[in-house]
BADOPA-639824 format. One record per residue (C-alpha): residue number from 1; residue in three letters; x, y, z. Coordinates in nm, 4 decimals, decimal comma, always signed. Example, Ala and Ser with C-alpha at 12.3 -4.5 7.8 and 13.67 -1.06 7.14 Angstrom:
BEGIN
<node num="1" residuo="ALA" px="+1,2300" py="-0,4500" pz="+0,7800"/>
<node num="2" residuo="SER" px="+1,3670" py="-0,1060" pz="+0,7140"/>
REM end
This chain:
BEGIN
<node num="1" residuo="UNK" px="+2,3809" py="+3,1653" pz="-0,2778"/>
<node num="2" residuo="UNK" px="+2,0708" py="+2,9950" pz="-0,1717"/>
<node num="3" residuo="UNK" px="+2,0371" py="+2,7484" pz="-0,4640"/>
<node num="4" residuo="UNK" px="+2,3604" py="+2,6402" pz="-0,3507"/>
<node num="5" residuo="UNK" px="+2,2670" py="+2,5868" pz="-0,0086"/>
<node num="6" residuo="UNK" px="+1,9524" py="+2,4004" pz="-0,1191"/>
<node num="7" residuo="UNK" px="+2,1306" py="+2,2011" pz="-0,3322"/>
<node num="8" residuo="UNK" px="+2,3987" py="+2,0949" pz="-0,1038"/>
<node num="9" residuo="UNK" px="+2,1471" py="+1,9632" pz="+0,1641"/>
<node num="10" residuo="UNK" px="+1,9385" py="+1,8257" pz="-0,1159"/>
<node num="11" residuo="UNK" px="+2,2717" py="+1,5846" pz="-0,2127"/>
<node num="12" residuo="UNK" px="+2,3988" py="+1,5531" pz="+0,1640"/>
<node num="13" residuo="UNK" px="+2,0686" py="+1,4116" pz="+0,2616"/>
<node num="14" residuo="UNK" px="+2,1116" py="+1,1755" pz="-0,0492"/>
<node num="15" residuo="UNK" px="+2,3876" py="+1,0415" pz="+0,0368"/>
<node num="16" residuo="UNK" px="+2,2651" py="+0,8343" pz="+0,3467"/>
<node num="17" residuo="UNK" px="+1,9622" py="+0,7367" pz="+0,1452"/>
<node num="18" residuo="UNK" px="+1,9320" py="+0,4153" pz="-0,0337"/>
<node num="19" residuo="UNK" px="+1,6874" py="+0,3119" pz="-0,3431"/>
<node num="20" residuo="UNK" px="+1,4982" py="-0,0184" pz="-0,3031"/>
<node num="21" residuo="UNK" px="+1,3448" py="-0,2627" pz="-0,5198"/>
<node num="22" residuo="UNK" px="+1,0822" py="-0,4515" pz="-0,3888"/>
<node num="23" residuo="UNK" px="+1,1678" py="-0,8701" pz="-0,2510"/>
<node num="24" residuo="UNK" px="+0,8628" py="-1,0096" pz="-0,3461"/>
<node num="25" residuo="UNK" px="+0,9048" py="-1,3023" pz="-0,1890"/>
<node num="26" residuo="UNK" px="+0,8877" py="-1,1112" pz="+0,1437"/>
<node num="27" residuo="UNK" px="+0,6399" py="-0,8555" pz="+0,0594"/>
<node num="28" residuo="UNK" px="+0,2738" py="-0,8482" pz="+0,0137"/>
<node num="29" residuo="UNK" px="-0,0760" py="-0,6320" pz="-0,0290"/>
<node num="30" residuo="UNK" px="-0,3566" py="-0,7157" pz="+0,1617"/>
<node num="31" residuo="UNK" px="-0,6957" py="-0,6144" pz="+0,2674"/>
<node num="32" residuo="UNK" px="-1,0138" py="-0,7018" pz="+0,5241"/>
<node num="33" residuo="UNK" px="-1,3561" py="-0,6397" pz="+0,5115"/>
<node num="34" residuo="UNK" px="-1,6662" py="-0,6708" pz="+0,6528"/>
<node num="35" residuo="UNK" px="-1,9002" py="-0,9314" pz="+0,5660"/>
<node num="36" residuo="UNK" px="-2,2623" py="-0,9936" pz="+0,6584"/>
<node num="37" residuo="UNK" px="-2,1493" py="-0,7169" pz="+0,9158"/>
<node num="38" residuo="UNK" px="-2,0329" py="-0,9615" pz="+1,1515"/>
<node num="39" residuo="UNK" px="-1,6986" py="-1,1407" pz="+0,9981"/>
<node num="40" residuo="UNK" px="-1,4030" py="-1,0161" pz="+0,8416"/>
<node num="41" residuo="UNK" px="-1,2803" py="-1,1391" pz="+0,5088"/>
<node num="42" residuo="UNK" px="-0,9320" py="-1,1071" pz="+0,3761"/>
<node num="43" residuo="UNK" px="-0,8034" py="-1,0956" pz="+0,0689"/>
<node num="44" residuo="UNK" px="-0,4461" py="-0,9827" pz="-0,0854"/>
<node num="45" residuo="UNK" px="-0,3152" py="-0,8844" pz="-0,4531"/>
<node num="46" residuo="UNK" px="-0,0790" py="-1,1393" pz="-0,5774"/>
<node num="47" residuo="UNK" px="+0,0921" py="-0,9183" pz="-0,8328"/>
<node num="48" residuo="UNK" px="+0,2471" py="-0,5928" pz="-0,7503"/>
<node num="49" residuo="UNK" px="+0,5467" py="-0,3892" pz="-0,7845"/>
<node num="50" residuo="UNK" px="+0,7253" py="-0,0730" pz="-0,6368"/>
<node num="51" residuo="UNK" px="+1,0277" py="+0,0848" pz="-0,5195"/>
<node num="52" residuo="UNK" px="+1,1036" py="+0,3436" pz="-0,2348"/>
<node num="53" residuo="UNK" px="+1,4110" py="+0,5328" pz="-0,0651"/>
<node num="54" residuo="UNK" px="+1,5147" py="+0,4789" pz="+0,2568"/>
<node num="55" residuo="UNK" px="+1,7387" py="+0,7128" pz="+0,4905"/>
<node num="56" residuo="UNK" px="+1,9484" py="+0,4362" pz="+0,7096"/>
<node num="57" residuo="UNK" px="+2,1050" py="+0,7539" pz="+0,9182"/>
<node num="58" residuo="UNK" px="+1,7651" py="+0,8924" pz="+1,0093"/>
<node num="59" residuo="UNK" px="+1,5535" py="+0,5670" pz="+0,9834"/>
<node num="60" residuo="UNK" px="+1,3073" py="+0,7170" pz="+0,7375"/>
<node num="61" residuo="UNK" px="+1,0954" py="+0,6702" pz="+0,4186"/>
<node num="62" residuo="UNK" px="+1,2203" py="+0,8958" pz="+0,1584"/>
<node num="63" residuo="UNK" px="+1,0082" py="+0,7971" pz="-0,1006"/>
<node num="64" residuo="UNK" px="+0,7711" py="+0,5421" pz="-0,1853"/>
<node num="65" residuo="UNK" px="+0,5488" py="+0,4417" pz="-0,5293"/>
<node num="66" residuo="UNK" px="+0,4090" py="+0,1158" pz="-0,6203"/>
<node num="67" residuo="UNK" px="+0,1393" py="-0,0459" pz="-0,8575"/>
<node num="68" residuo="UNK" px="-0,0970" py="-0,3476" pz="-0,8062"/>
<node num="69" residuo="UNK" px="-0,2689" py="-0,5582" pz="-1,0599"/>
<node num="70" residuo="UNK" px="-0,5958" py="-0,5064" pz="-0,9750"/>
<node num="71" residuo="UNK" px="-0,6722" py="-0,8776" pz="-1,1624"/>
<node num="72" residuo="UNK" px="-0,4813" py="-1,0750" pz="-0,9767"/>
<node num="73" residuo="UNK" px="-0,6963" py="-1,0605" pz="-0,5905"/>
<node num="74" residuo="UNK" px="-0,7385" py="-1,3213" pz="-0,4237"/>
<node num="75" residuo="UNK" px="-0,9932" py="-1,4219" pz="-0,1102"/>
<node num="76" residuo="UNK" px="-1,0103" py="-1,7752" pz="-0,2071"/>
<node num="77" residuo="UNK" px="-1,2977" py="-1,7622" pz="-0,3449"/>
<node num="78" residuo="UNK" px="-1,3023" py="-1,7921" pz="-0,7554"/>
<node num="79" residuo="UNK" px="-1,6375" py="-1,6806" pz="-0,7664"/>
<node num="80" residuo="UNK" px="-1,6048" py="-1,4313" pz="-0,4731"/>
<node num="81" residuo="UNK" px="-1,2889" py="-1,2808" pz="-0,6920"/>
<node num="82" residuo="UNK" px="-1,4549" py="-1,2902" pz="-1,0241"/>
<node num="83" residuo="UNK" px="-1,7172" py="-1,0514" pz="-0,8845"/>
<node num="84" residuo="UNK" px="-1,4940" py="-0,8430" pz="-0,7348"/>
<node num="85" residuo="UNK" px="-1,2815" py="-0,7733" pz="-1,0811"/>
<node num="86" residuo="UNK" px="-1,6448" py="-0,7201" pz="-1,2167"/>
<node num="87" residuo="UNK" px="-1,7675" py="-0,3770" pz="-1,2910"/>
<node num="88" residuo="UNK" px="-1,9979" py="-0,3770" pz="-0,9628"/>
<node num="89" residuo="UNK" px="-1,6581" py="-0,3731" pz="-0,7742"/>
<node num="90" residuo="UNK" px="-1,2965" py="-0,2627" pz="-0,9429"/>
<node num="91" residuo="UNK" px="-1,3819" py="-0,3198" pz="-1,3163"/>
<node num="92" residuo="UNK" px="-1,0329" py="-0,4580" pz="-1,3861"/>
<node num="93" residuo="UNK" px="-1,1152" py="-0,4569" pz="-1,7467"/>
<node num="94" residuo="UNK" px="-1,1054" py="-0,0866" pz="-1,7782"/>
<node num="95" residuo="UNK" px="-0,8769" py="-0,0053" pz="-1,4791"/>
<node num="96" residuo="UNK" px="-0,6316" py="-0,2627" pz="-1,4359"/>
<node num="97" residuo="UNK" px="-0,3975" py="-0,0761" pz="-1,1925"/>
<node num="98" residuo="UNK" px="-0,3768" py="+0,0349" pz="-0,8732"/>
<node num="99" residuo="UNK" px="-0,2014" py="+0,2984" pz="-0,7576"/>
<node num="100" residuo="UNK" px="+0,0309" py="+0,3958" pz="-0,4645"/>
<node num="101" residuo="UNK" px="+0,2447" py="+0,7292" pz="-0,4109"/>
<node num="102" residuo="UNK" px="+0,3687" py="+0,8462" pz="-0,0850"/>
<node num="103" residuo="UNK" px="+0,3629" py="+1,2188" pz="-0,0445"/>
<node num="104" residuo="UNK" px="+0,4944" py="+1,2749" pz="+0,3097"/>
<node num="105" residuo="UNK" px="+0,6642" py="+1,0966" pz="+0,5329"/>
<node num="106" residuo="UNK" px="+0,5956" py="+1,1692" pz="+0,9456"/>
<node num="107" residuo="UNK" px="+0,8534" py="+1,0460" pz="+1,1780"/>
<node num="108" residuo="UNK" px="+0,8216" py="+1,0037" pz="+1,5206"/>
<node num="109" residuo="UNK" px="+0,6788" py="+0,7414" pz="+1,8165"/>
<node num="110" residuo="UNK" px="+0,4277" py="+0,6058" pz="+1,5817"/>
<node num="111" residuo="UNK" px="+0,5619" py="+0,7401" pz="+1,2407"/>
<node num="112" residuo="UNK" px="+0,3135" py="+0,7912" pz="+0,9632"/>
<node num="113" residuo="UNK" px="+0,3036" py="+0,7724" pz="+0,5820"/>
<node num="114" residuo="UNK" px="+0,0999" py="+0,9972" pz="+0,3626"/>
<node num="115" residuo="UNK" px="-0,0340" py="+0,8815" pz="+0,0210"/>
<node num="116" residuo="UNK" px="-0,1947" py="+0,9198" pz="-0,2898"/>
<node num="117" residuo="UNK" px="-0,4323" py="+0,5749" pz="-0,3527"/>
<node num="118" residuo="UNK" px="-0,5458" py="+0,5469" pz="-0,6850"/>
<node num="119" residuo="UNK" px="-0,8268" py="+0,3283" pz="-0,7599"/>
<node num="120" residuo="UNK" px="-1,0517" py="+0,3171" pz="-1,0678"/>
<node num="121" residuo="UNK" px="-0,9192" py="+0,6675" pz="-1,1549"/>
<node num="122" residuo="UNK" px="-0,9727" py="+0,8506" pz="-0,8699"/>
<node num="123" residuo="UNK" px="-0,6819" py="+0,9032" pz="-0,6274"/>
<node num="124" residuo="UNK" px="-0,7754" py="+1,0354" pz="-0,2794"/>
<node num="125" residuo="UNK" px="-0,5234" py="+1,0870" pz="+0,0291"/>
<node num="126" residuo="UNK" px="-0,4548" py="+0,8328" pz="+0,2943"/>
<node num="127" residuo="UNK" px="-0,2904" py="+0,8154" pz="+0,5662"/>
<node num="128" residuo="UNK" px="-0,1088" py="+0,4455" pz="+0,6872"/>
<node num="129" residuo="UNK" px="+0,0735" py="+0,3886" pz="+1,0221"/>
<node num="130" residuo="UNK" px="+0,4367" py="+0,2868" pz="+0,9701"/>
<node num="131" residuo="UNK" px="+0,5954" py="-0,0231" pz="+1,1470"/>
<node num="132" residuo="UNK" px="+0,9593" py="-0,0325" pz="+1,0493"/>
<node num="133" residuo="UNK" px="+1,1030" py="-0,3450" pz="+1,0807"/>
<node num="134" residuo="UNK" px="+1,4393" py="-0,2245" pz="+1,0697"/>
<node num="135" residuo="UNK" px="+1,8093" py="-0,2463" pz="+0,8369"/>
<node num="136" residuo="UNK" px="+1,9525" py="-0,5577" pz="+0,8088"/>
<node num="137" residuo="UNK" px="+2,1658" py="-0,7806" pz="+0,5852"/>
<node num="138" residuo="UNK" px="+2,0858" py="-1,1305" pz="+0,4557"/>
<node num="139" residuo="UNK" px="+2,3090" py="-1,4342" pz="+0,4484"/>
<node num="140" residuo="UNK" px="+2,4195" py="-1,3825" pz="+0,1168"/>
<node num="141" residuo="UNK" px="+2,5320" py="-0,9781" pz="+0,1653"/>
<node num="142" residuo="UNK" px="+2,2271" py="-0,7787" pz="+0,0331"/>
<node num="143" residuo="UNK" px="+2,1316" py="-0,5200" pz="+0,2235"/>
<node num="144" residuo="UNK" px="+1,7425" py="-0,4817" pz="+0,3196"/>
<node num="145" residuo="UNK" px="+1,5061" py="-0,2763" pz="+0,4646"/>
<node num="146" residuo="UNK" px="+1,1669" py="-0,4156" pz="+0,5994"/>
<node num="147" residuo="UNK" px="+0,8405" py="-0,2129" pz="+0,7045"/>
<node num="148" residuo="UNK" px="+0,4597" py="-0,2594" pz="+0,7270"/>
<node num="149" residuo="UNK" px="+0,1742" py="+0,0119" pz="+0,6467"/>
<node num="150" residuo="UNK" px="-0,1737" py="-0,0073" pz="+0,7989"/>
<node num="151" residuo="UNK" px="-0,4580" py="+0,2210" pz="+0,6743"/>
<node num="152" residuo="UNK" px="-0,7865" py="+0,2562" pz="+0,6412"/>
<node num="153" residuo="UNK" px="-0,9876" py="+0,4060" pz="+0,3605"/>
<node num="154" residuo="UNK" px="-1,3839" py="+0,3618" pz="+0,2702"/>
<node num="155" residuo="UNK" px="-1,4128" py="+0,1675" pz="-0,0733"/>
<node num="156" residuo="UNK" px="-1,7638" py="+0,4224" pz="-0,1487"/>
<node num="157" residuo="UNK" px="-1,4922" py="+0,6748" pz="-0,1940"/>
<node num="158" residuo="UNK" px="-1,3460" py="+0,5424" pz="-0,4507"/>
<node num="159" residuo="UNK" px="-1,6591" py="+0,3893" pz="-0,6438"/>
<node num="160" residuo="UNK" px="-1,6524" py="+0,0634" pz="-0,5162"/>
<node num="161" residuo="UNK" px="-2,0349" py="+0,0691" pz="-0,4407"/>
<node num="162" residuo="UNK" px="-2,1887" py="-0,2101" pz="-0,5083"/>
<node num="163" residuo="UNK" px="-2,3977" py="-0,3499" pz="-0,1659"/>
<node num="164" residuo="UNK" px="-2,6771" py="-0,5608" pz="-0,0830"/>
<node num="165" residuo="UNK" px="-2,9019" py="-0,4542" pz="+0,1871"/>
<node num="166" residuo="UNK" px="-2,9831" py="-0,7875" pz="+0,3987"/>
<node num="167" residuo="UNK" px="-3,3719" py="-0,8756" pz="+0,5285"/>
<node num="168" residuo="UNK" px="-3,2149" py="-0,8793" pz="+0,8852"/>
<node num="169" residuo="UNK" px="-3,1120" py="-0,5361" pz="+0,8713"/>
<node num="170" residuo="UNK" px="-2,7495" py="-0,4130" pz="+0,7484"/>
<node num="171" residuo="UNK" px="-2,5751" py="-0,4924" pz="+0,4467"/>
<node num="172" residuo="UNK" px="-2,3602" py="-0,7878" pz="+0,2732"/>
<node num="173" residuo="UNK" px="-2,0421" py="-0,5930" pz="+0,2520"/>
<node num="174" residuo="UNK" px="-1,8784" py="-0,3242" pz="+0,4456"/>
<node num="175" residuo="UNK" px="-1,8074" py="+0,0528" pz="+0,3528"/>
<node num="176" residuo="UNK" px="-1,4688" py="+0,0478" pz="+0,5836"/>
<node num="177" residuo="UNK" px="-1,1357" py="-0,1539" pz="+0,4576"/>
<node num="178" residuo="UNK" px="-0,8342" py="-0,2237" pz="+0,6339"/>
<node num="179" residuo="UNK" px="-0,5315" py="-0,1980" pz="+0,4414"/>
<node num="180" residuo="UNK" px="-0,2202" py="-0,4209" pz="+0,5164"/>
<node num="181" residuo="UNK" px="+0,1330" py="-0,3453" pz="+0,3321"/>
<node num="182" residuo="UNK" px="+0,4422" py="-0,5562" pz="+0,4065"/>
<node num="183" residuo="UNK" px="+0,7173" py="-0,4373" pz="+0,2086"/>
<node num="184" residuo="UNK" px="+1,1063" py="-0,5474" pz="+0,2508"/>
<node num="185" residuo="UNK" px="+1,3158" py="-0,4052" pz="-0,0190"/>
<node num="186" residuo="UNK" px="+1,6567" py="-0,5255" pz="-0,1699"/>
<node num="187" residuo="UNK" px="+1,9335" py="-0,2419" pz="-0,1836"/>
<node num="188" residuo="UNK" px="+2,0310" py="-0,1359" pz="-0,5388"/>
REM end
């Protein structure tokens, strides 16, 4: 009797969501860091992918994975980039992909979005604010869905360790970076 029960809110609460592919024309990964300890720079990841389930009824993130190319950032800066795909920094050679899986979703006021980050092989938990941008549909019919996650992780964490300490005191690049995700999705 139970299984049943489970099962029929398991497909009830289906039925109001909606899978998403990612517009990537209206989407984007993105990042800021320190530098020189007193300027931030910003970079973003042109080539990434992902797909997540959205609950129109309850205005929620059901679910949530995507992958980034870990070759293709970009501050800019050729030389700047190069170094970064280097093995001081993210050693894109040997781990080309990042990777993104929500594991809980916390509604609310100021909802939050639990998630797996993997980078360079190790995947540690972080935890992004959620802006939802809202339901809508285009001109041409498609229905959408548009958010933006902010988060924060420490790159050390994740092996990103390379650092230069500077004569004046401090260091060329900072431990903390800000994580920016827009994401607007295209119902399937």
């Amino acid at each position: 009797m139970f299984k049943k029960i489970l099962i029929s809110t398991i497909l009830a609460a289906s039925l109001f969501a909606g899978e998403y592919d990612l517009d990537m024309s209206h989407s984007g990964v993105g990042f800021s860091i320190k530098h020189l300890m007193i300027s931030n720079v910003k970079g973003k990841f042109k080539n990434f992918n992902g797909t997540f389930s959205f609950d129109e009824k309850k205005n929620i993130i059901q679910k949530l994975e995507g992958t980034v190319e870990v070759g293709s950032i970009d501050t800019e800066i050729q030389k700047r980039d190069e170094h970064l795909k280097s093995s001081d920094f993210f050693d894109a050679a040997k781990f080309p992909k990042m990777k993104l899986v929500m594991t809980k979703y916390i509604p609310g006021k100021k909802p939050k979005l639990v998630a797996d980050l993997t980078i360079k092989n190790v995947t540690k938990s972080v935890t992004f604010d959620v802006d939802m941008g809202g339901y809508a549909e285009d001109p041409n019919g498609n229905e959408k869905v548009g958010f933006s996650l902010n988060g924060v992780i420490n790159r050390k964490d994740f092996g990103l360790n390379w650092n230069k300490a500077m004569e004046t005191g401090g260091f060329v690049v900072g431990d903390e970076v800000k994580i920016s995700i827009d994401l607007e999705g295209n119902k399937k």
